[in-house]
N, C-alpha and C positions, 0 to 999 in steps of 0.2 A: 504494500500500500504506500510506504512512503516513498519507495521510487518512482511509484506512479506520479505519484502529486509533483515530485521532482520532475522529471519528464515531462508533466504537462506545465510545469509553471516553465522550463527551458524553451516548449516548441510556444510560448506565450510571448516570451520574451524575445526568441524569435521574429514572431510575428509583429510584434510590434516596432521593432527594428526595422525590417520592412518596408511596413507601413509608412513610417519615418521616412526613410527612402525612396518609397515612394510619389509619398505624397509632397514630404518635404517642408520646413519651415523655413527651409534656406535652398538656396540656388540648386538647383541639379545637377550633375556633373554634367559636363558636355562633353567627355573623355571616356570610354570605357575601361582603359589600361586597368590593369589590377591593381598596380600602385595605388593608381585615384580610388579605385572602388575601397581598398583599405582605407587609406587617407580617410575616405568621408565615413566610414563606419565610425571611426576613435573621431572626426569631429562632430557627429549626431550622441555620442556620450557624452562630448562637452556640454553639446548644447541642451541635451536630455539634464545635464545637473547629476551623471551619476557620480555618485562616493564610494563604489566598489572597488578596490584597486585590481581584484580578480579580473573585472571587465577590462582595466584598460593592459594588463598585462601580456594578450598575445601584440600587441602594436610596439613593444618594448623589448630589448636585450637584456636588461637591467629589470630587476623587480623594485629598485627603488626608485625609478622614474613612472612606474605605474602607481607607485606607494604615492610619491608626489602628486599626480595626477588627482587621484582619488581624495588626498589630505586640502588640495587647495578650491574644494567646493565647498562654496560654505553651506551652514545648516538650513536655508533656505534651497536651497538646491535649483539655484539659480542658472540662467546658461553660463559655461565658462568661459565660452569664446560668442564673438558675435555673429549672426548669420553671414552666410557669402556668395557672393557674385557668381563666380565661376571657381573650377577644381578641374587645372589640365598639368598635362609630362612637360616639362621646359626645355628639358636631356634624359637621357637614358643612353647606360653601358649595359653591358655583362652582366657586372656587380648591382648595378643600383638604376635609381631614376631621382630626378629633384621634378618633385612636385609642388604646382606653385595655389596658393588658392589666393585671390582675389576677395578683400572681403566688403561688405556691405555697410558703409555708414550708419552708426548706430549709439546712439548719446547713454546708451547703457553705459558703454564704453568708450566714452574718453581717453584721447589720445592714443585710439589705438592704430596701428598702421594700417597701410592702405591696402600690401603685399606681405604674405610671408611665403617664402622658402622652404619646403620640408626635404631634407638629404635623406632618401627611400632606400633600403637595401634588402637586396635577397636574403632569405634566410629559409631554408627547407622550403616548402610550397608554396610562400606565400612574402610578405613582406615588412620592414618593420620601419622605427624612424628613426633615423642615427640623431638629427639635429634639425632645429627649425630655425632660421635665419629670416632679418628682417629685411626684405625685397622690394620697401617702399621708396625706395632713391632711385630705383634701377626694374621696373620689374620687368622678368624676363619673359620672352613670349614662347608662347605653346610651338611643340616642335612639328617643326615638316616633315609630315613623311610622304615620299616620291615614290610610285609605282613605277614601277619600269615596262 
């Protein structure tokens, strides 16, 4: 019984993720790459207000950057980032992609930048975020890709 309840409270949680994504209280992606698709999962938990650090832990190498993540929502469970514009690849290697999101004016959030930077790396199937850099001086545009 209680892995039942487990199981359905995960494919809830699930679902409501989702949902999130696709209904959206912030921009859509315009990008399919997997990078983006991570990227905006761990930022729909910003803006969800979760405090789990479990959740933000597969986005992470480090369990103390998900610990951080989860510690810097306050008890309001407020959004922690502001909603955004757009979430596209700037580059991509081998190793990695920088993912840029674009974000959306929002007096929640004073003085926040206009661009950040996320440094994206492989890691087993999926992907993670070495470093977020501030991309409002400079930001950089979504990459070309040429069919041949």
């Amino acid at each position: 019984m209680r892995f039942r309840r487990l199981l359905l409270s995960a494919l809830a949680a699930s679902m409501i993720v989702a949902i999130l994504l696709v209904v959206g209280c912030s921009g859509a992606p315009t990008d399919t790459h997997s990078a983006v698709a991570t990227l905006t999962e761990l930022l729909e938990l910003r803006r969800a207000g979760t405090a789990d650090a479990e959740a933000y832990a597969p986005y992470f190498s480090d369990s103390a950057l998900a610990t951080a993540m989860a510690d810097s929502v306050g008890e309001d469970h407020a959004p922690a980032v502001p909603p955004w514009d757009s979430i596209y690849v700037s580059a991509e290697s081998t190793q990695g992609a920088d993912v840029v999101v674009v974000w959306r004016a929002d007096d929640a959030f004073p003085g926040w930048g206009t661009a950040t930077l996320f440094k994206m790396r492989t890691e087993g199937d999926g992907w993670i975020v070495e470093d977020a850099i501030d991309a409002s001086a400079d930001i950089p545009s979504p990459l070309k890709i040429v069919d041949d």
